[in-house]
C-alpha positions as CSV (number, residue, x, y, z in Angstrom):
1,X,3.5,5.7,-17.5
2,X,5.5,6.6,-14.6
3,X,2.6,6.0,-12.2
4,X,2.6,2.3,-13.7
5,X,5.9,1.9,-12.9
6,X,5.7,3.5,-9.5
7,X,3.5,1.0,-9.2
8,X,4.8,-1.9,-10.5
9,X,7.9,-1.1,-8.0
10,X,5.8,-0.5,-4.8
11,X,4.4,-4.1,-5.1
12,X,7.8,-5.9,-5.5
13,X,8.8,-4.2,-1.9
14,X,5.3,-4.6,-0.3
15,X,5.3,-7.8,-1.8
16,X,8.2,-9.2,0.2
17,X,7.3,-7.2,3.2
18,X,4.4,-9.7,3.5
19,X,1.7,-7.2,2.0
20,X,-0.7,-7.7,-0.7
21,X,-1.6,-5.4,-3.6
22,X,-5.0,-5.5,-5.1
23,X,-5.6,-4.4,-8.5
24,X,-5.5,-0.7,-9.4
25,X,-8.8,1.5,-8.5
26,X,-9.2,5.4,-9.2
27,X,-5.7,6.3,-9.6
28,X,-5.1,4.1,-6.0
29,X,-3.6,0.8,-5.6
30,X,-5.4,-0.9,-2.4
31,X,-3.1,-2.7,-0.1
32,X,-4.1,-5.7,2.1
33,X,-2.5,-7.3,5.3
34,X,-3.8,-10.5,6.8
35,X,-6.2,-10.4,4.1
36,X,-7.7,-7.3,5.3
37,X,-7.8,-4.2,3.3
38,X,-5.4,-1.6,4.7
39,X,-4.9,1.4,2.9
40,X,-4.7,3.2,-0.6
41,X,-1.8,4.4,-1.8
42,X,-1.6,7.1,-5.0
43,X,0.9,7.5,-7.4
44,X,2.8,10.1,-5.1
45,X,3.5,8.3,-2.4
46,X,0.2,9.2,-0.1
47,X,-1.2,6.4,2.4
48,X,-4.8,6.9,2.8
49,X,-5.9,4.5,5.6
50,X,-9.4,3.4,6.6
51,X,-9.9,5.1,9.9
52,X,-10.7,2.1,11.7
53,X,-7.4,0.5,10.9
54,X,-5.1,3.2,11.2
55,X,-4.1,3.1,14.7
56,X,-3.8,-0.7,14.2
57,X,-1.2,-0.7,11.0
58,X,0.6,2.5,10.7
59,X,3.7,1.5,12.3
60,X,3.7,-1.8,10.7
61,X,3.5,-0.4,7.6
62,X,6.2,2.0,8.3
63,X,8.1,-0.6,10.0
64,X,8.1,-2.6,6.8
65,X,9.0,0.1,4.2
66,X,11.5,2.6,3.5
67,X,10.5,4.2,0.0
């Protein structure tokens, strides 16, 4: 339950940060920028980002969040 609500939360603020939340998978909810995916995030907090990708988006993730 308090993952779902984790969650729910994280997608109103990526949400109007311009990011986009793909359904749940394994415990992870995938994020997408520019309709690419970006990284995985779990229920504690944890990025995981494709390796390809992470030099390109870390700081704009970071730049765009504050949770």
């Amino acid at each position: 339950m308090k993952r779902d609500l984790y969650f729910k939360e994280l997608a109103l603020v990526l949400g109007r940060a311009g990011f986009t939340l793909r359904p749940q998978e394994n415990d992870f909810l995938p994020v997408e920028y520019h309709s690419q995916r970006l990284c995985r995030v779990n229920d504690q907090g944890n990025v995981f980002y494709r390796q390809e990708r992470s030099e390109e988006h870390t700081s704009e993730l970071q730049s765009h969040t504050s949770i």
